[in-house]
N, C-alpha and C positions, 0 to 999 in steps of 0.2 A: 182526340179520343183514342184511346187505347185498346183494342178489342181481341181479345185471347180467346180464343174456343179451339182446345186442341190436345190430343192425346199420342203420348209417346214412350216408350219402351227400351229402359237399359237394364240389359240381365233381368231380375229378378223386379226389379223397384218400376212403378206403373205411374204415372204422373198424366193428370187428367185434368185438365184447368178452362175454367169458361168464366169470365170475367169482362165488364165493358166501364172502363173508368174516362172520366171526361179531366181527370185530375193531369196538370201541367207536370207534376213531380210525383209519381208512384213507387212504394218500396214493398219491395219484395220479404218477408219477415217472418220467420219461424227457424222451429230447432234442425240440426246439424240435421242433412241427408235430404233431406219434407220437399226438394226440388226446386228451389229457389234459383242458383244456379243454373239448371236446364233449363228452366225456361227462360235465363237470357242470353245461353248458349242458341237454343230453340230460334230467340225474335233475332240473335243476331244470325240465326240460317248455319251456322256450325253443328246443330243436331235439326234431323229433320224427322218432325214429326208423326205416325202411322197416317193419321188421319187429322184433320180441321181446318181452322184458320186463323191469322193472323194478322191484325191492319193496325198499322198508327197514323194517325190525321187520315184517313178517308185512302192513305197507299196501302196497297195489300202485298201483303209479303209472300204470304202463302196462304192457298186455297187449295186442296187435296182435289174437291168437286170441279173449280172452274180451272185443274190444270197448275197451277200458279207456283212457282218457286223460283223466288228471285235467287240469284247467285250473290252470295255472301258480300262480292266486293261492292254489288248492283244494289243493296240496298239503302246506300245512304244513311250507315251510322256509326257513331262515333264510338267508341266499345273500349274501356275502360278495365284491363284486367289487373286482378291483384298482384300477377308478378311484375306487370307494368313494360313488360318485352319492351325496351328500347332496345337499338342497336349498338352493341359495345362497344365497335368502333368507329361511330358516328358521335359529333359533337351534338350538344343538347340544343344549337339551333340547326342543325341536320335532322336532328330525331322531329324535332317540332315542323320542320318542312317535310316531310316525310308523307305523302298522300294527299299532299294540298292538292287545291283543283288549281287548273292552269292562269285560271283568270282571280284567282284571289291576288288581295291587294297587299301592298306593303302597310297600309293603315288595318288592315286587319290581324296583321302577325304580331305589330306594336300595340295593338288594344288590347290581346292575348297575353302577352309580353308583362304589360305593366297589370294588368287583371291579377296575373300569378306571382308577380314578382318576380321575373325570371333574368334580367338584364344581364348579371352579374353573373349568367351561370353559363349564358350560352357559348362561351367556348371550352366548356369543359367536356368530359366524355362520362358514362356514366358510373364508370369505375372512381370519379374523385366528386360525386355527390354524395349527400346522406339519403337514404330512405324516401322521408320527406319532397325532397328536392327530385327526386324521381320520378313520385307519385306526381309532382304538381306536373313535368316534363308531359308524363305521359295522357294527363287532362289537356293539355295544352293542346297537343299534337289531334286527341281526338274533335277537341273544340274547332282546331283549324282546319278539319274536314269538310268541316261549314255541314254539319252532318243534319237530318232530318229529325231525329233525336238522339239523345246519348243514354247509354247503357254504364254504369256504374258497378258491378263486380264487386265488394267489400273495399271502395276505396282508402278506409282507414287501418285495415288491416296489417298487423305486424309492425305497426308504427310505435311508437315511445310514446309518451305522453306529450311532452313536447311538441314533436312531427306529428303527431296527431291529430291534438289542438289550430296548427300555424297550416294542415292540411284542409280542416274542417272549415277554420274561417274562411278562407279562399271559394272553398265548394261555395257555403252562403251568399259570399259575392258574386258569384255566378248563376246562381241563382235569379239574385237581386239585379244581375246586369244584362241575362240573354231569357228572353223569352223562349227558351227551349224545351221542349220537351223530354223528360228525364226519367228512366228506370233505375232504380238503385236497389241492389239484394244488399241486406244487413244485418245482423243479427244485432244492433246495439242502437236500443231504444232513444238513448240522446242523441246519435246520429240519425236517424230518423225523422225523428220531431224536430230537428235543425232542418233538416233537406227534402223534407216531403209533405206533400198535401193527401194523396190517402195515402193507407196500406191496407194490403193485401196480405192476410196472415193466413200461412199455408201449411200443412201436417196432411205427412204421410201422404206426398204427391195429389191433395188436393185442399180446394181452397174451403176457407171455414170459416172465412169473414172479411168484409171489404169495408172500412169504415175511415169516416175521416180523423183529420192528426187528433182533433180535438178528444177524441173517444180514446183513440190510443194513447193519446200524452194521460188522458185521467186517468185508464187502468194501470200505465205504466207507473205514474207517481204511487196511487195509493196499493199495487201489488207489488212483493219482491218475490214472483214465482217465477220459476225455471224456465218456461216457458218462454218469457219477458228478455232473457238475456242469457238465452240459448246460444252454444256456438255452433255458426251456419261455416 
């Protein structure tokens, strides 16, 4: 269970969110600004809220009332951003080992490994991958956290067609292969409807609809409004 009730303030723009989804894969979805990113800035503890709460599976991240703000590194999750911050002069299985826990196994970096297709890349550095092959890196690395859920940031972002496509598939197998729990902010309706079971369609720092894929996949097909394929 996913449970958002909480209010927070940058500059000018007010972001007020109460929401409780039971959904395995949630996406975050509306037009450029509307706060989709802060609040997974927010659940990953990088902005910290005026006031509320925040729980995933029954952990509570933060509680304003009972005290409660786990420290960023203390919350066990795996956090996915669009510039994909690897270490530039770390190779891609340095980057991938990067915040393992001590007791992870060597069958779980090679499950990782072959998951993303990464075999062929790990001794490169991130200066001689593509895009792509970055993006899958920095999945990886957050996968190997063995994290409580993962956080998604615009994973397809800035990618080619190509790297986009060989990025998306991968996401769906992981999907289909870790029963994890999953946030994903996205402005693009097909990635969505690939990677998510509800969304949460948000404007102007508050939410305006919580519905499952099936409702959004139907508005998405029979609407081409602005709204639909907004850039976040």
């Amino acid at each position: 269970m996913i449970e958002l009730e909480f209010a927070l303030q940058r500059g000018e723009f007010s972001l007020e969110l109460q929401l409780a989804s039971p959904a395995r894969a949630l996406a975050l979805f509306g037009p450029s600004g509307c706060g989709k990113t802060s609040t997974l800035l927010a659940i990953a503890g990088l902005l910290r809220p005026e006031h509320g709460r925040i729980s995933i599976n029954e952990h509570v991240l933060f509680d304003s009332r009972a005290g409660v703000d786990v420290a960023t590194a203390r919350r066990d999750l795996g956090v996915v951003f669009q510039d994909a911050r690897l270490f530039p002069h770390l190779t891609a299985r340095e980057n991938l080992r990067y915040g393992m826990p001590r007791n992870a196994t060597a069958r779980a970096f090679g499950d990782v490994v072959q998951l993303l297709q990464l075999s062929t890349l790990l001794k490169r550095r991130p200066g001689q991958l593509s895009g792509g092959q970055i993006r899958r890196i920095a999945i990886g690395r957050a996968l190997l956290r063995q994290p409580r859920a993962l956080l998604l940031d615009e994973p397809l972002a800035n990618l080619h067609r190509e790297a986009r496509e060989e990025v998306l598939e991968h996401l769906r197998g992981l999907k289909r292969e870790f029963a994890l729990t999953t946030i994903l902010v996205s402005h693009q309706p097909d990635e969505v409807i690939a990677l998510a079971d509800q969304v949460a369609r948000i404007e102007d720092g508050r939410l305006v609809a919580l519905e499952g894929i099936e409702t959004f996949g139907a508005a998405a097909k029979s609407l081409d409004a602005p709204h639909l394929h907004a850039a976040g």
